[in-house]
GULUMDO-858855 format. One line per 4 residues: number of its first residue (from 1); for each residue z, y, x of C-alpha. Coordinates in Angstrom, 3 decimals, always signed. Layout:
N
NUM	Z:Y:X ~ ... $
# end
This chain:
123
1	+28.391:+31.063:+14.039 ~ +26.753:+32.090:+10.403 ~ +29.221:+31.490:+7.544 ~ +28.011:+28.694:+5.390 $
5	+26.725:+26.499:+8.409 ~ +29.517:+25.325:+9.988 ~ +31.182:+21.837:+9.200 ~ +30.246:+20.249:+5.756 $
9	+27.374:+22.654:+5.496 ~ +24.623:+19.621:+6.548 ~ +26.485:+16.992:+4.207 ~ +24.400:+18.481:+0.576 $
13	+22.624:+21.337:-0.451 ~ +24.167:+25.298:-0.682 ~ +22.891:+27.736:-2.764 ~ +20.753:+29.615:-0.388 $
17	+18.920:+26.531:+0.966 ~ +18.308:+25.413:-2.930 ~ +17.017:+28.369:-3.454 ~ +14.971:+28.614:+0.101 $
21	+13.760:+25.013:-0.506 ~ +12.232:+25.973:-4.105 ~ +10.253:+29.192:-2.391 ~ +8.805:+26.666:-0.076 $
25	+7.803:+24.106:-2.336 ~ +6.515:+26.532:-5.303 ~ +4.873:+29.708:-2.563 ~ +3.841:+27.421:+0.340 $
29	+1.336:+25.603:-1.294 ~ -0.687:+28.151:-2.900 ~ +0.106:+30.816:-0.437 ~ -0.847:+29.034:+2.062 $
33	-3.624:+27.902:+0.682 ~ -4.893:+31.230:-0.528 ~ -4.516:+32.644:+2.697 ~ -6.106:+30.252:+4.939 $
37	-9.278:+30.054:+3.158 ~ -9.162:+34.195:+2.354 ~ -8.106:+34.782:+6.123 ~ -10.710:+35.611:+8.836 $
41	-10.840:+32.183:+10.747 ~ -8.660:+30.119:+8.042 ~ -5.719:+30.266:+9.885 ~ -2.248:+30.227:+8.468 $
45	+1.262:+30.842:+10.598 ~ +4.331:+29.767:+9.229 ~ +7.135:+30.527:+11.429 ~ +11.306:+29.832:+9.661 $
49	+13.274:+31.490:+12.580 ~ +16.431:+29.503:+10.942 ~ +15.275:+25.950:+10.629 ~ +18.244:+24.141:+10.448 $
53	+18.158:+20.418:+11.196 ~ +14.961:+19.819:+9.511 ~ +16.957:+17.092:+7.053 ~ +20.372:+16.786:+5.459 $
57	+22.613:+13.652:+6.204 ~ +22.296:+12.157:+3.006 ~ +18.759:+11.880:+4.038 ~ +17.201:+14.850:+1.746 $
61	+14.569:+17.070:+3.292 ~ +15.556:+20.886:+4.672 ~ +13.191:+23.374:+4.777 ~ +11.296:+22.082:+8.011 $
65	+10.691:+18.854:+6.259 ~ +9.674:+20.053:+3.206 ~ +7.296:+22.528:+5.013 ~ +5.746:+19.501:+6.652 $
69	+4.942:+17.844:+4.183 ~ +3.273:+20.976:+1.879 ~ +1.525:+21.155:+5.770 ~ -0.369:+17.312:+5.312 $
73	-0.879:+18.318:+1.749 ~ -2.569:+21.584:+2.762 ~ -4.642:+19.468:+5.507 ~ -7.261:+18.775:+2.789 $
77	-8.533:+22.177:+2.674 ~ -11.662:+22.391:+4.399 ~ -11.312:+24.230:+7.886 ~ -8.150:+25.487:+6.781 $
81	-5.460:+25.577:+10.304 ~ -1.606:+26.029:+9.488 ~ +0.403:+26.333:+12.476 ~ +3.932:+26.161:+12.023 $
85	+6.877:+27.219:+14.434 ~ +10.281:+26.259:+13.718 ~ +13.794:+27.516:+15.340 ~ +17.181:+27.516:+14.989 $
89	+20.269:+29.433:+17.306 ~ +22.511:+26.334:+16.996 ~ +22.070:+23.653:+19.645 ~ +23.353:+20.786:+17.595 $
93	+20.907:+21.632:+14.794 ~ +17.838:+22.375:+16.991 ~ +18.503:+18.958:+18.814 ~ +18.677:+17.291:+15.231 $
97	+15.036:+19.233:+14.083 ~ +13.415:+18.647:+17.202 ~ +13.941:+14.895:+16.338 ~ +12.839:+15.578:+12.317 $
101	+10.184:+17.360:+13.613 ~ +8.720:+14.771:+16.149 ~ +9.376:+12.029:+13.845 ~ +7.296:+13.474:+11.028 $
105	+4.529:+14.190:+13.292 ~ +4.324:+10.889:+14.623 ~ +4.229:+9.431:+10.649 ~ +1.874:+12.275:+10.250 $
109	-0.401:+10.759:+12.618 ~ -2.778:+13.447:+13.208 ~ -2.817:+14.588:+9.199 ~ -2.057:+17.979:+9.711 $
113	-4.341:+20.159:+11.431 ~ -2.613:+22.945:+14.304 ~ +0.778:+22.970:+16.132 ~ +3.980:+22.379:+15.145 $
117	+6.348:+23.896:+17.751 ~ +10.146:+24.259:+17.687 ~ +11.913:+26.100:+19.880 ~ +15.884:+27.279:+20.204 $
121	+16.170:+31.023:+19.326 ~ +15.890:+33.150:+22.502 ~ +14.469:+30.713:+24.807 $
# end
């Protein structure tokens, strides 16, 4: 198992996922942005090969949340496609995003354009 993800890890925010969580929301958005509409067909793939659980237990976004939502934000870009794949080694915390993920697709009822597909590392 990776140090820092074992045990309390879930419970608040370490350093690295404060940190990963402000790249997202400051770079996503206009990266993503930028590169969809200066790309050939518009098309944007975000892939975080170490998504966690998608959402801490005190109920704050991770970085697979927060990546969905800059994702329905980004939906208003005309012709613009982000597909995003999310993954994680650990069972437990691919079992817990797979249920973050599904459950923001299903509020996101359609808002954001291309696939969002999880998967568990090396399957």
């Amino acid at each position: 198992m990776p140090s820092g993800t074992g045990g309390c890890y879930w419970a608040d925010k370490a350093r690295p996922s404060v940190f990963k969580h402000d790249l997202l929301k400051r770079y996503l958005p206009h990266s993503g942005g930028l590169t969809g509409t200066q790309s050939y067909n518009k098309r944007v793939v975000y892939l975080d090969g170490y998504a966690g659980k998608g959402r801490y237990e005190n109920g704050e976004p991770a970085s697979a949340e927060i990546t969905l939502k800059v994702a329905s934000h980004l939906r208003h870009t005309p012709g613009l496609t982000l597909e995003c794949f999310f993954s994680d080694p650990q069972t437990k915390s691919f079992d817990r995003l797979q249920t973050v993920v599904q459950h923001d697709l299903a509020a996101a009822c359609g808002r954001a354009r291309g696939p969002m597909i999880i998967s568990k590392a090396g399957s």
